[in-house]
TORMI-10122 format. One record per residue (C-alpha): residue in three letters; z, x, y. Coordinates in pm, 1 decimal, decimal comma. Example, Ala and Ser with C-alpha at 12.3 -4.5 7.8 and 13.67 -1.06 7.14 Angstrom:
<r><residuo>ALA</residuo><pz>780,0</pz><px>1230,0</px><py>-450,0</py></r>
<r><residuo>SER</residuo><pz>714,0</pz><px>1367,0</px><py>-106,0</py></r>
//
This chain:
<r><residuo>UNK</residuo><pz>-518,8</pz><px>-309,1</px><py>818,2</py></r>
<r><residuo>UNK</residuo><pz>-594,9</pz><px>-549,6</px><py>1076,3</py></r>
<r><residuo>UNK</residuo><pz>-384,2</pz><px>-568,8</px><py>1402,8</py></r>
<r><residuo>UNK</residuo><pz>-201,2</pz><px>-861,3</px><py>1567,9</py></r>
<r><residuo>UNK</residuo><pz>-441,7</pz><px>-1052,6</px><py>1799,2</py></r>
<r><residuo>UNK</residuo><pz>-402,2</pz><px>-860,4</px><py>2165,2</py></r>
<r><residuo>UNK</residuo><pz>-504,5</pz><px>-1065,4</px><py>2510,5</py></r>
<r><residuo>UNK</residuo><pz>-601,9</pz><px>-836,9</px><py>2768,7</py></r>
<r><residuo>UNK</residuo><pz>-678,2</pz><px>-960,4</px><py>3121,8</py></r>
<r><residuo>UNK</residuo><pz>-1064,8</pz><px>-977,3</px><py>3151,4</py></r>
<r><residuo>UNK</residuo><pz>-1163,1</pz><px>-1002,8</px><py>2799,8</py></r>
<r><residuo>UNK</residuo><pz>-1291,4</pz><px>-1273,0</px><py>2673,3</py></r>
<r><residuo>UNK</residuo><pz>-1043,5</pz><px>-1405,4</px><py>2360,6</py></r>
<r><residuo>UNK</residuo><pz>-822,6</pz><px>-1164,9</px><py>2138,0</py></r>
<r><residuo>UNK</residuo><pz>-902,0</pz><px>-795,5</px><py>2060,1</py></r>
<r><residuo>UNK</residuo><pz>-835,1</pz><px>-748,8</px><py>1658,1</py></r>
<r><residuo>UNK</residuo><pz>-870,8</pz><px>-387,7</px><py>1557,4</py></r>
<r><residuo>UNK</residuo><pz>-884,4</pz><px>-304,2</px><py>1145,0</py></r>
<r><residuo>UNK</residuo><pz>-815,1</pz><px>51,1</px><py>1092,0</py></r>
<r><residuo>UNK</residuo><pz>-883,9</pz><px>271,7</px><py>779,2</py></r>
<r><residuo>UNK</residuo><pz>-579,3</pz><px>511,3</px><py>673,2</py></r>
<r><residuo>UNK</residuo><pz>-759,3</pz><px>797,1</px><py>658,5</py></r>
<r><residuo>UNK</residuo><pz>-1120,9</pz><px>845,7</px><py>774,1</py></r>
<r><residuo>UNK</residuo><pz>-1384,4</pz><px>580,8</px><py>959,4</py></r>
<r><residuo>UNK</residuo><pz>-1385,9</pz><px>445,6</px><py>1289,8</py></r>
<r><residuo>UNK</residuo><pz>-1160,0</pz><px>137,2</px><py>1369,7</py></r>
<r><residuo>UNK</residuo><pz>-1379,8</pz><px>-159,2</px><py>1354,4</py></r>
<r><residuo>UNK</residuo><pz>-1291,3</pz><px>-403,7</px><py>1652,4</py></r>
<r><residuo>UNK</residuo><pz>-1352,7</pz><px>-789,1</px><py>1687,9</py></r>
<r><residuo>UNK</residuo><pz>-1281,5</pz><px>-1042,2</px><py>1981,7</py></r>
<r><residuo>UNK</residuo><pz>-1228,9</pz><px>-1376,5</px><py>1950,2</py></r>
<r><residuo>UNK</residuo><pz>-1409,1</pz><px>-1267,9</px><py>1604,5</py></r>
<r><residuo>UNK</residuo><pz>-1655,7</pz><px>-1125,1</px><py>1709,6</py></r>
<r><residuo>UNK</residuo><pz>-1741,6</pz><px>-783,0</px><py>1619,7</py></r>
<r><residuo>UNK</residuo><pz>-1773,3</pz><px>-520,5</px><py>1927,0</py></r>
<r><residuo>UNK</residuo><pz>-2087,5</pz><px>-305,3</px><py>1949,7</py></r>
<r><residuo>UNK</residuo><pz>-2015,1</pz><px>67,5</px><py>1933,2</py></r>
<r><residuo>UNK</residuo><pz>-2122,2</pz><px>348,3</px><py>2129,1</py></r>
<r><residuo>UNK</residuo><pz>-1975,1</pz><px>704,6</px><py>2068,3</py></r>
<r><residuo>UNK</residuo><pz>-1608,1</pz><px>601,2</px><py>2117,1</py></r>
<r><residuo>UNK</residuo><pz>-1654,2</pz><px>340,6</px><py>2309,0</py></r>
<r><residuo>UNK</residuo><pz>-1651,9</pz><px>-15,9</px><py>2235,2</py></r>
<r><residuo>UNK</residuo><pz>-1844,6</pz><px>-275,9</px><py>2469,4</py></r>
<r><residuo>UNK</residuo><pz>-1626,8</pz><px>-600,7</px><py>2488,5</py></r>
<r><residuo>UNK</residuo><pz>-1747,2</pz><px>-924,5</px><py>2608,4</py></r>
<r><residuo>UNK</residuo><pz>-1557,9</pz><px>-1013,3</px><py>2954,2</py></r>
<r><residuo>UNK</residuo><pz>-1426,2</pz><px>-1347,8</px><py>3100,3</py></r>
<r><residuo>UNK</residuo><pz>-1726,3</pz><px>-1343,1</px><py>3335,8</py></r>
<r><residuo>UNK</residuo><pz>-2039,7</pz><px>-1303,4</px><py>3119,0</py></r>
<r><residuo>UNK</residuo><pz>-2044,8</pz><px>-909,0</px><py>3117,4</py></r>
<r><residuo>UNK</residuo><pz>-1926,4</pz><px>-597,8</px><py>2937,2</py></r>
<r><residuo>UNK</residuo><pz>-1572,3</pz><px>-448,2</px><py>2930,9</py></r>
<r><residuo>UNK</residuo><pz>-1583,0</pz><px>-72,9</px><py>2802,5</py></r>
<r><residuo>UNK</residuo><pz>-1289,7</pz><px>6,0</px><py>2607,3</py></r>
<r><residuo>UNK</residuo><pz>-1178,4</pz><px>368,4</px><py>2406,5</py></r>
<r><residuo>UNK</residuo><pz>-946,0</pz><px>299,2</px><py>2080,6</py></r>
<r><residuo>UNK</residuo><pz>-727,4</pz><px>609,1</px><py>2012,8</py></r>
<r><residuo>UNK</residuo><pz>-562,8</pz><px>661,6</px><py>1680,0</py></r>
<r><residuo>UNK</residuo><pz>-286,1</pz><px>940,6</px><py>1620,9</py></r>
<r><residuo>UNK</residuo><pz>-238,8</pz><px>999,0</px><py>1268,8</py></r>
<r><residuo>UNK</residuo><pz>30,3</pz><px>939,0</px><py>1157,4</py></r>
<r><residuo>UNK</residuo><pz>123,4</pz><px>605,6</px><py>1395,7</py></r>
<r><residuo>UNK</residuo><pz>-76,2</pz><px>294,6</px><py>1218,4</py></r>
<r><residuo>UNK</residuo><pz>-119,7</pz><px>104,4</px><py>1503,0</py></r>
<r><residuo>UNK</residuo><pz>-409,3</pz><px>208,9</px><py>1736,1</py></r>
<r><residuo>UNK</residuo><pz>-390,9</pz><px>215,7</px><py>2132,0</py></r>
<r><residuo>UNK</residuo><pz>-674,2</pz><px>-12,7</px><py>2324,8</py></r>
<r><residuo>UNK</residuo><pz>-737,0</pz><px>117,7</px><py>2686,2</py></r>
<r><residuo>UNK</residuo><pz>-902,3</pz><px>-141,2</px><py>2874,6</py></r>
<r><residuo>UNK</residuo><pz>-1016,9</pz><px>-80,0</px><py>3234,3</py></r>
<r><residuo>UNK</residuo><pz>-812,6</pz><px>238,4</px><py>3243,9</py></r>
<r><residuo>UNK</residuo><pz>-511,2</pz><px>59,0</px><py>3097,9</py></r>
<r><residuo>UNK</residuo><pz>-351,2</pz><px>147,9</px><py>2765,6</py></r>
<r><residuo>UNK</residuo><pz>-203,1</pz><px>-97,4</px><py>2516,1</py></r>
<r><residuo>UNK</residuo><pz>-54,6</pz><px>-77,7</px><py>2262,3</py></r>
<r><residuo>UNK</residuo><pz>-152,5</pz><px>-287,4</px><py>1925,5</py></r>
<r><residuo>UNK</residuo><pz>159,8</pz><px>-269,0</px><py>1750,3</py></r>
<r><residuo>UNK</residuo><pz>538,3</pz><px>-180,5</px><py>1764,2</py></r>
<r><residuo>UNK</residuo><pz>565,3</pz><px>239,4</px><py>1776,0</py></r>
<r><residuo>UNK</residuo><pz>655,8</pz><px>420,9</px><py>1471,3</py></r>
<r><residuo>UNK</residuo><pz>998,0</pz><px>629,8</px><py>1429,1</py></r>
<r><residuo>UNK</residuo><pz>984,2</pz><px>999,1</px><py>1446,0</py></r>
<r><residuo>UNK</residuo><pz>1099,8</pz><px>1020,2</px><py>1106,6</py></r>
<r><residuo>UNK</residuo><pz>905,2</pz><px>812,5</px><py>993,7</py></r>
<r><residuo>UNK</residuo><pz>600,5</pz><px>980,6</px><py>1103,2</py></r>
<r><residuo>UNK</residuo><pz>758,1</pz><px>1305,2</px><py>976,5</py></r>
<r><residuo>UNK</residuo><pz>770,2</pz><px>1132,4</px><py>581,3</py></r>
<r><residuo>UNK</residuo><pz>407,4</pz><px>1035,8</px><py>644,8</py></r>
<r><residuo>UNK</residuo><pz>313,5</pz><px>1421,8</px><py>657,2</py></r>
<r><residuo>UNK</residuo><pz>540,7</pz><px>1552,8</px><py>471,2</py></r>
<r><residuo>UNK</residuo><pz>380,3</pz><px>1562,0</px><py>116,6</py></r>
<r><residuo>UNK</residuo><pz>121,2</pz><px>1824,5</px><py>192,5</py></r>
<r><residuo>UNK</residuo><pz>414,1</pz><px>2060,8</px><py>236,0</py></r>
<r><residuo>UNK</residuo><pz>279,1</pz><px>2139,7</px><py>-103,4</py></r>
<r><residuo>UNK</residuo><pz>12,2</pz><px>2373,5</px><py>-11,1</py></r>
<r><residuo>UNK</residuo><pz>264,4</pz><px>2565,8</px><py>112,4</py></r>
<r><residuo>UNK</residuo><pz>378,1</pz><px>2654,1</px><py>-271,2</py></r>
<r><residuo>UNK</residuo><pz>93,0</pz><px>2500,4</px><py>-473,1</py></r>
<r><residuo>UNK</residuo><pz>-203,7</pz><px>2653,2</px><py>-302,6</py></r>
<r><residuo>UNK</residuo><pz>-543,4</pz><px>2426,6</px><py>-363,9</py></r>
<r><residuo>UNK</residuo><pz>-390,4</pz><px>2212,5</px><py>-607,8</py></r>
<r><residuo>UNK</residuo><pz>-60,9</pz><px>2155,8</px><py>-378,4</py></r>
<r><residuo>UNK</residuo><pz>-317,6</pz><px>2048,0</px><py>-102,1</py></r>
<r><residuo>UNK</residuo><pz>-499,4</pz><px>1827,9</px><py>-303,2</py></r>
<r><residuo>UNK</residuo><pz>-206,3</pz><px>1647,4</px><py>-462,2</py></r>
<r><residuo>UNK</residuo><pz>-59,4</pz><px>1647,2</px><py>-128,6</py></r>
<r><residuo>UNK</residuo><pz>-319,5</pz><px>1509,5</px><py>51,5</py></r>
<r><residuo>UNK</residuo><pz>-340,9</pz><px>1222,6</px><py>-209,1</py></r>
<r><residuo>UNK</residuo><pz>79,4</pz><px>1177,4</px><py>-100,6</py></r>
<r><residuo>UNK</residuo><pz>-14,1</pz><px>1169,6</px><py>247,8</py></r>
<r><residuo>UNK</residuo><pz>-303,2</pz><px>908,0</px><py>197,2</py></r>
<r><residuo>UNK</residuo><pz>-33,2</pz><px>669,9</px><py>-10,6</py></r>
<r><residuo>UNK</residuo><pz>239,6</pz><px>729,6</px><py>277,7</py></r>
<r><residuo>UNK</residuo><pz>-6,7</pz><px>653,6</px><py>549,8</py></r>
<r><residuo>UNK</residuo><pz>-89,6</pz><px>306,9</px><py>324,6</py></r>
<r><residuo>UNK</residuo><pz>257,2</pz><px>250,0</px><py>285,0</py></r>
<r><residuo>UNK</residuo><pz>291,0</pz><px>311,4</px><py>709,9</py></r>
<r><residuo>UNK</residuo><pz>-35,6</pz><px>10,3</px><py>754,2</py></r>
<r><residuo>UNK</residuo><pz>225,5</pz><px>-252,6</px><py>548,8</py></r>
<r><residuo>UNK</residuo><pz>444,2</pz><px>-447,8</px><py>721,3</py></r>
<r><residuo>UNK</residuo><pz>793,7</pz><px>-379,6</px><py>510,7</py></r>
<r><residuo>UNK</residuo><pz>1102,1</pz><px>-286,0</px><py>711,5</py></r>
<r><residuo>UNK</residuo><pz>1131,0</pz><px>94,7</px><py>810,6</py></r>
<r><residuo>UNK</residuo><pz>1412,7</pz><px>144,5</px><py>594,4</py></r>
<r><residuo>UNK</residuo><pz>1190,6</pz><px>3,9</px><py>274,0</py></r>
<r><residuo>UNK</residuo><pz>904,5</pz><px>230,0</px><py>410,0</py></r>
<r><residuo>UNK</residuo><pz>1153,8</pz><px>510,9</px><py>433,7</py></r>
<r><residuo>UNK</residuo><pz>1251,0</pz><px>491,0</px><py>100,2</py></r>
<r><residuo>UNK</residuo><pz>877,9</pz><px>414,0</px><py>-41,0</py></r>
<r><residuo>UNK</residuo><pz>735,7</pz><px>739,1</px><py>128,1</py></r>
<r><residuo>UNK</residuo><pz>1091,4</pz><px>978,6</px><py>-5,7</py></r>
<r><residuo>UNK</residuo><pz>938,4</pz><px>791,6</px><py>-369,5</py></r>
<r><residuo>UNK</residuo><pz>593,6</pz><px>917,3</px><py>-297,9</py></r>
<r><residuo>UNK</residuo><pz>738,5</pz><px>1254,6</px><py>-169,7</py></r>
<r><residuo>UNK</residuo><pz>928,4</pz><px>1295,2</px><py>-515,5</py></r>
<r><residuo>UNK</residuo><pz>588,2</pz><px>1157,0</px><py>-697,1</py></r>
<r><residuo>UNK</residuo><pz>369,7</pz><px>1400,4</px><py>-554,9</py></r>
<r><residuo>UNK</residuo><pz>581,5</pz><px>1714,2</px><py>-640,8</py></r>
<r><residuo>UNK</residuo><pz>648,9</pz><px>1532,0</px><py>-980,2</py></r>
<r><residuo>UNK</residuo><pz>186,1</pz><px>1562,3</px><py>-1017,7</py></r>
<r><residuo>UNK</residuo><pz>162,6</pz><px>1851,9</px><py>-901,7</py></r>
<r><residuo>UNK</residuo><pz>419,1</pz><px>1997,2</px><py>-1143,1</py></r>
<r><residuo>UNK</residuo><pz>246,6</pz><px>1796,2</px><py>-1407,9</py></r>
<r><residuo>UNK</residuo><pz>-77,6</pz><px>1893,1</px><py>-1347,7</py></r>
<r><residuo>UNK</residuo><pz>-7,1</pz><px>2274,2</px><py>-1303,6</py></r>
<r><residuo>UNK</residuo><pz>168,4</pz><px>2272,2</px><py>-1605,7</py></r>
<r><residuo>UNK</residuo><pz>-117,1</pz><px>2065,8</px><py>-1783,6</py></r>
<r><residuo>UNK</residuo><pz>-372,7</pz><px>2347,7</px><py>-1636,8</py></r>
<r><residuo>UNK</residuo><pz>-128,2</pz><px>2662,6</px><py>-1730,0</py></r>
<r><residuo>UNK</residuo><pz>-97,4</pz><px>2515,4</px><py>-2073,6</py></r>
<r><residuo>UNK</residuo><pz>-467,9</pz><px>2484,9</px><py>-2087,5</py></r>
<r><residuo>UNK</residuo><pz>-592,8</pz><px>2839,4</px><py>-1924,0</py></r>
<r><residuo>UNK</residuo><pz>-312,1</pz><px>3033,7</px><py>-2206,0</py></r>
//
């Protein structure tokens, strides 16, 4: 998912950050232009001609990276609700009762939920989406043990 265009003081046009859900580091652009990359920092073309080092930190379950600039954080998008970011993580609950398989499955839920966190639907319709991949990933994993117990016997 890409991020809103963000003018910082000193930069030379907008910073535009595309994030993966899972794994990878955030690729950032100004003014289209991609930013070279050097261990976690990024090296951003300045107003004046020169270099601008900036870190990008990403929580995990909050899709919108924070940009600090010059010792200055900002933000690249609204914050996420708490409960939200509690129905992002909940599906690997399931290795708490499924073992391996429960991780596996629920790691798949929490991939979809962290998708469904990069969209840009209302909370309430993200809400709902990730209690409908909550109920789908118990719904697998039930499926699939069942599938394998049926299979071992």
């Amino acid at each position: 998912m890409n991020t809103e265009p963000l003018n910082v003081a000193g930069v030379a046009g907008p910073i535009v950050i595309a994030t993966k859900a899972f794994f990878g580091h955030p690729a950032v652009t100004v003014g289209g232009v991609p930013a070279p990359r050097t261990g976690r920092r990024y090296a951003l073309p300045a107003v004046d001609g020169g270099v601008v080092q900036a870190t990008v930190r990403n929580v995990l379950a909050d899709p919108y990276p924070t940009v600090e600039v010059n010792g200055v954080q900002h933000r690249t998008g609204p914050p996420m609700p708490i409960f939200l970011r509690i129905l992002v993580l909940l599906p690997i609950l399931l290795f708490t009762v499924g073992g391996i398989l429960g991780a596996l499955v629920g790691a798949l839920g929490v991939w979809a939920n962290l998708t469904l966190a990069h969209t840009r639907m209302t909370t309430a319709v993200k809400a709902l989406a990730m209690v409908g991949v909550g109920i789908g990933t118990v719904i697998v994993w039930l499926a699939v043990a069942v599938a394998l117990n049926a299979a071992l016997s």
